[in-house]
N, C-alpha and C positions, 0 to 999 in steps of 0.2 A: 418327664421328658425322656424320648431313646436315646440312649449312649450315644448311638450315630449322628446323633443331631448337637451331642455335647462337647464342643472345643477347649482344649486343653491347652496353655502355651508351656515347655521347658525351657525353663532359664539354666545352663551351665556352660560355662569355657570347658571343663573336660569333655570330650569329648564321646570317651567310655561309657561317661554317667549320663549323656542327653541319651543318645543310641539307646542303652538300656530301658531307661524309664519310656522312650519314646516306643520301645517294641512292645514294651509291658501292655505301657495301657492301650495303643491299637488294639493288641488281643483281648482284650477287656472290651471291646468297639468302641472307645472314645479316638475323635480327630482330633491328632496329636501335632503341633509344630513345634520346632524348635529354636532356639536364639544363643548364639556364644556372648554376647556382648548387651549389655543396657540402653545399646541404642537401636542395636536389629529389634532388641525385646518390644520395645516402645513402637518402634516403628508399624512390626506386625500385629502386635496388640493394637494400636490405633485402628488401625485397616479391618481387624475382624472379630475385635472385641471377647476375646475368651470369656468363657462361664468361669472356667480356674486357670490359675497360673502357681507353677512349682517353683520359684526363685531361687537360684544362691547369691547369697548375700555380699561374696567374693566375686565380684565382677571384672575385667582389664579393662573396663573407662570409668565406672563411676560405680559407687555402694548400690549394692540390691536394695535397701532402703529408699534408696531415691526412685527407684523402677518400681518397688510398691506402693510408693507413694502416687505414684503418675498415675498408678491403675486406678486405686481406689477413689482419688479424685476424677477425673475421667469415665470412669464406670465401678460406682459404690458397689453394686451389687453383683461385683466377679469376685471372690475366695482365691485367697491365696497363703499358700503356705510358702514358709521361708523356711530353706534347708542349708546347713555351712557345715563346715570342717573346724572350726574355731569357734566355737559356740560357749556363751558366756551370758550370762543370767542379764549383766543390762543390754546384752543385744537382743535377748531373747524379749525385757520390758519394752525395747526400743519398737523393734519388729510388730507387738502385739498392740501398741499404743497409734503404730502409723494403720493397723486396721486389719494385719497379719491375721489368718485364720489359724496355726500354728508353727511352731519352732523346732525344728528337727534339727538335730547335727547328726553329723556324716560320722562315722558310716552306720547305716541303716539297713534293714531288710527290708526287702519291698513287700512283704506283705500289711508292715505297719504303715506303710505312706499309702498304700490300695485302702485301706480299712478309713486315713485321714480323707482321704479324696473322697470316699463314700459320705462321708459324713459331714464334708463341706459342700459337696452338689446335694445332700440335703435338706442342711442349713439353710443353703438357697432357695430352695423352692420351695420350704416351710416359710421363709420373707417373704417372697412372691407371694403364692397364695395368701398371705395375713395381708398383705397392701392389695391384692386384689379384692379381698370379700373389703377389708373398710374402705376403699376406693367404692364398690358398690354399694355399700353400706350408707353413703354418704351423696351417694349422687343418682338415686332410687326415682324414679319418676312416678313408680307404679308398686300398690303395696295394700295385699288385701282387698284389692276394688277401688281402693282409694289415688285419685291420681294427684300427683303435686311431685314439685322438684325444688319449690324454694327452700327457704333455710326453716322458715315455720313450719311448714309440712316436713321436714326430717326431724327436726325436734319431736314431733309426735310420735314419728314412727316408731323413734328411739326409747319414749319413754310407753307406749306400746309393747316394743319386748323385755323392758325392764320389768313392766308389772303384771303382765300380761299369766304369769304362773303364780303369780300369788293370788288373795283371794281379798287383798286391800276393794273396801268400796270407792268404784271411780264416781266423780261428777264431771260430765263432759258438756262446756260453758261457748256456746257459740249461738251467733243470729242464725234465724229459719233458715233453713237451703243450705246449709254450711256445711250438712254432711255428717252432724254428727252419729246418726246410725251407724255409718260404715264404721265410724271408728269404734263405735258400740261392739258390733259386730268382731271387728279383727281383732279386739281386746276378748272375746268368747273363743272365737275361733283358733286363738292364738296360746289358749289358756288348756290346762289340767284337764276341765269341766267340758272341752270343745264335742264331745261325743255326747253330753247330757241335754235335757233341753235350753233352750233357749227362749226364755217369753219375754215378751216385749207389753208394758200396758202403757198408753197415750192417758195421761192425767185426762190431757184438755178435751177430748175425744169423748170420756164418759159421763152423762149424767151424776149430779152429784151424788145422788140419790140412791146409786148401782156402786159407785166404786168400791165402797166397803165390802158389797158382796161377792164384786168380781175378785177382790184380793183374797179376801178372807173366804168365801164360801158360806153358805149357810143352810141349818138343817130344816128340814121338811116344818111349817108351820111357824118359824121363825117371823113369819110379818107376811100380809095379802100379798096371793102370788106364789108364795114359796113352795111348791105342788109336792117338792123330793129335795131329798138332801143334796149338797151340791159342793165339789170342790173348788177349792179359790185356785187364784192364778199362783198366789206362794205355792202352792201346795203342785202345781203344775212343773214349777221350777224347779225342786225337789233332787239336787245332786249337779243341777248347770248353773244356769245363769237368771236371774231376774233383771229387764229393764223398763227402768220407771220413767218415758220419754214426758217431759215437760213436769217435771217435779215441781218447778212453783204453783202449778194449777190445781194441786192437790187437796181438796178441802182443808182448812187449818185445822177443825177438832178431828179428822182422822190421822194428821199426824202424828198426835203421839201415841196414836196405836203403833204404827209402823215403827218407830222409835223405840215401844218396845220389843216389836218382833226384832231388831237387829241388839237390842240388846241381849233380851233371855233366849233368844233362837228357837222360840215356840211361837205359839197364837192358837187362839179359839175361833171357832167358826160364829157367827151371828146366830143366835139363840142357843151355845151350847155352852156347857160348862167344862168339857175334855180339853186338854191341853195338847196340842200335838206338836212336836220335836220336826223340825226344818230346816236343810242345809242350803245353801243357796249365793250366790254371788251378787250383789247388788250393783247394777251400774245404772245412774242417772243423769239425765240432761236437761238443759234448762236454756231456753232464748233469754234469759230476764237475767242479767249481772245480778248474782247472789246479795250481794248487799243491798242493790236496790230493793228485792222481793223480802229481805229482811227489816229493811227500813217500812217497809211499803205493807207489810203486819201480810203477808204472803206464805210467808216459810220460817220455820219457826229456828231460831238461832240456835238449837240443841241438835234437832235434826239435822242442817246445814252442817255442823261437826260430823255428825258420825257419817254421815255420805261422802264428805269429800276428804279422805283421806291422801284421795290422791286427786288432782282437780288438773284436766285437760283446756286448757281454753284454745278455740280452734277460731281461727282469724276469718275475717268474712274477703270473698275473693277481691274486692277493691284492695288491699291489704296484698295482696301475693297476686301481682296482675301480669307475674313472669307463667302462671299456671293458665293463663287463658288459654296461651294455644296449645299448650299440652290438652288442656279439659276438651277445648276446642276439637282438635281433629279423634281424641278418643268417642268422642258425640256421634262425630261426622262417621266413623268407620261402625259405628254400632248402629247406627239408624238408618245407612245407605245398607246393610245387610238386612238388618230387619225389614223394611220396604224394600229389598231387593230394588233400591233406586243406583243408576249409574254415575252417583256424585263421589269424587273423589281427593279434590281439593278445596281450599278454601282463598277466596282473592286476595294481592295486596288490600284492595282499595275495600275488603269488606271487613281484615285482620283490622284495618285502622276504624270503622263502626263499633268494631268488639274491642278495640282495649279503652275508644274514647269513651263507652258505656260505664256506669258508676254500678251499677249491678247491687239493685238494691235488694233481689231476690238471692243472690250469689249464685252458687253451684246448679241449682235446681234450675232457677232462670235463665240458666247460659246452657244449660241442658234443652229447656223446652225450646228456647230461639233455635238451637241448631236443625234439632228433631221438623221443628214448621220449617226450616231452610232446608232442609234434605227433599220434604212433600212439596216446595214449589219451586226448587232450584230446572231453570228449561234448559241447561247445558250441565258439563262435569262436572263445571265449581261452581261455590256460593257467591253469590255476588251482594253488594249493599241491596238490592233492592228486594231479596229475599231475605234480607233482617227485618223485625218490624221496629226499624227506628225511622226516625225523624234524618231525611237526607241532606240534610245542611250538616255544617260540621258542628260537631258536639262539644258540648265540656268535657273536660278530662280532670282527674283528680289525683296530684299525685301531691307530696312528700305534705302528709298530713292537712290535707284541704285547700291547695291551690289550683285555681280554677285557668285554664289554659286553653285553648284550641291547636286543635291536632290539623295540620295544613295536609291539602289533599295532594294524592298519588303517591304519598312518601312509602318505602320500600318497609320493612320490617326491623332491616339494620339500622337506617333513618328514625324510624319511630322511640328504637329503642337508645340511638344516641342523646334522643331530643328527652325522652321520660328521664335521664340518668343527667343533664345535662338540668334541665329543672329541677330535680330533686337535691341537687348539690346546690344550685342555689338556695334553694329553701332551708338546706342545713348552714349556708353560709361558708361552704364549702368544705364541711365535717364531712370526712369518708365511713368512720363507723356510724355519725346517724345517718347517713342516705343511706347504707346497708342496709341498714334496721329498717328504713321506711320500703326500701325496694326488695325488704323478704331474701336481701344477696348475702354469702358472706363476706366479709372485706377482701379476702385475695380476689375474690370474684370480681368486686365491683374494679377492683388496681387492675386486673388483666381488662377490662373493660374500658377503664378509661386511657390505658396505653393502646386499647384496638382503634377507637376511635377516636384519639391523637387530642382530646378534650383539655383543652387552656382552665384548670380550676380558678385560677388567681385574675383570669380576662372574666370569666363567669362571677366571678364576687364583685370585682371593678365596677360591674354593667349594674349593682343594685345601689352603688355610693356616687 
């Protein structure tokens, strides 16, 4: 921040010693006022809230103590140091306990209270910025390509940049559409390796019959067909990243080939007997709940260890349905440019289609509905009848499978009083599990329910 923007209040009845310090630090460029008393102090403090305030502690109404006090409750984040002529080690504890940034006694040089000032407008704006990056840290809508703002989508982010520099193999556990490429992707991208390549092999995607070639490679005459020696895809990965999308689909006798390449960090190519040495980052994904595809003789419970070191499971959008219209209008603004079409909003009446929708495609499907609503939207916005739903009103699904209708024309604030207003019922009017089911954190969902004035204890009454 410019000096000239940084207000300073002096607290002292001498009069000598305000005037002084008051000329100092003007020339310094800070706007300086001044207070004889703890109740002008207060008063002008109140009024314009100083970055720092220089106290004495010797006031003619009331203890500096009691005016530091005022401040710091009032506004935590203004520094104040306390200066006296009688200075004494429990006023000094006293001082520093009410929030005192430090304890000068009189008399002083002004170069040491210039050097404290400096280093209390600092202190300050080292707090600032640390509450602003985790303020943003925490309330991220958008991250890597990946859009979301619920609380399951920062959990990810989070654990993202925790692992994102090491070299732990991820497994990343979510239904079709749910995006877990991107987060493939932002854990590479986010990573050491982000300059190296990046391959990607779809288990379900390859013949069984190829896969071992495509990974492994093989040399010329290895089996009909083999024309020239060939590198695999390990071997493509080679210093970045390797991902194995749909790991349960993986034939079961080639897994423990793979198992051993993450063990000895070599492999052989198909028809050879050379050993060759490969660095590589492994990240996999899987639609199939691991236990299930282990129960289910899919994936072999040895391999399932070594890959999921670290194990992402990514929620499917009925699950975090505060993300629709985030996902919603980032759709809209990406497919109205791409088609250079003039649609630019989305309707109430089309916002309640899309959140009464159970989205059993998730991410992907609420992708392709927008992209068809942008090509046949005949004014700015989307309206219902450029969704392809069923135009009666729908189910709706909220706090773990209760089936509801969404009544029509309701506004968006409406809609969302009613999803938080059923979901509390459902919990029986538990705040932390309707959090949990509505993807909020609980301050979120209390600022919520004080927005719109929600009787929890009339909403549990109405189920007895």
């Amino acid at each position: 921040m410019d000096r000239k923007d940084i207000r300073i209040l002096v607290i002292d009845d001498e009069p000598i010693m305000a005037d002084s310090l008051k000329q100092n630090l003007s020339e310094e460029g800070y706007r300086v006022d001044t207070a004889s008393s703890g109740a002008e102090a207060i008063e002008l403090f109140d009024t314009a809230g100083h970055h720092l305030a220089i106290c004495d502690i010797q006031l003619p109404d009331m203890d500096g103590i009691e005016v530091l006090r005022h401040m710091k409750d009032t506004h935590p984040a203004t520094e104040v140091i306390v200066v006296t002529g009688y200075g004494t080690v429990d006023r000094a504890i006293v001082a520093t306990k009410a929030g005192a940034f430090w304890f000068l006694e009189k008399p002083f040089e002004y170069e040491v209270l210039q050097k404290l000032v400096e280093k209390a407008l600092e202190r300050q704006e080292l707090i600032a910025e640390t509450d602003t990056m985790r303020q943003r840290l925490t309330t991220r809508t958008e991250y890597f390509n990946i859009i979301g703002g619920s609380k399951q989508m920062q959990t990810i982010y989070e654990t993202i940049e925790s692992v994102a520099k090491a070299d732990a193999n991820v497994l990343i556990v979510g239904e079709s559409g749910t995006g877990k490429e991107l987060i493939a992707n932002a854990i590479h991208y986010n990573s050491l390796r982000a300059k190296k390549p990046f391959i990607k092999v779809n288990c379900a995607a390859l013949p069984k019959e190829l896969i071992e070639s495509e990974l492994f490679g093989h040399t010329k005459g290895a089996f009909t067909g083999a024309h020239a020696d060939k590198d695999g895809l390990i071997q493509h990965a080679a210093g970045g990243s390797l991902m194995l999308d749909e790991i349960a689909e993986m034939p079961v006798e080639l897994q423990p080939k793979l198992l051993r390449v993450l063990q000895e960090r070599s492999y052989r190519k198909i028809g050879s007997e050379k050993t060759h040495a490969v660095d590589f980052r492994l990240i996999c994904s899987t639609n199939r709940p691991p236990a299930d595809a282990i129960r289910d003789g899919m994936l072999r419970d040895d391999l399932f260890y070594r890959i999921s070191t670290i194990t992402i499971h990514v929620p499917p959008l009925r699950e975090r349905a505060e993300d629709i219209q985030l996902l919603a209008e980032h759709f809209l603004k990406m497919y109205a440019r791409k088609y250079q079409r003039p649609i630019t909003s989305i309707s109430q009446a089309a916002y309640q289609r899309l959140f009464a929708h159970t989205w059993p495609g998730n991410v992907r499907e609420l992708q392709n509905v927008i992209e068809r609503a942008v090509l046949l939207a005949k004014g700015s916005k989307i309206e219902p009848v450029d969704l392809p739903f069923d135009n009666g009103s729908l189910p709706e699904k909220v706090g773990g499978g209760v089936a509801w209708d969404v009544p029509p024309n309701m506004t968006l604030e409406e809609i969302e009083k009613l999803v938080i207003e059923k979901t509390l019922q459902r919990t029986g009017g538990n705040k932390q599990a309707a959090a949990n089911l509505l993807g909020i954190y609980r301050p979120r969902l209390y600022s919520k329910i004080r927005k719109y004035n929600i009787d929890i204890s009339a909403l549990t009454a109405q189920q007895t």
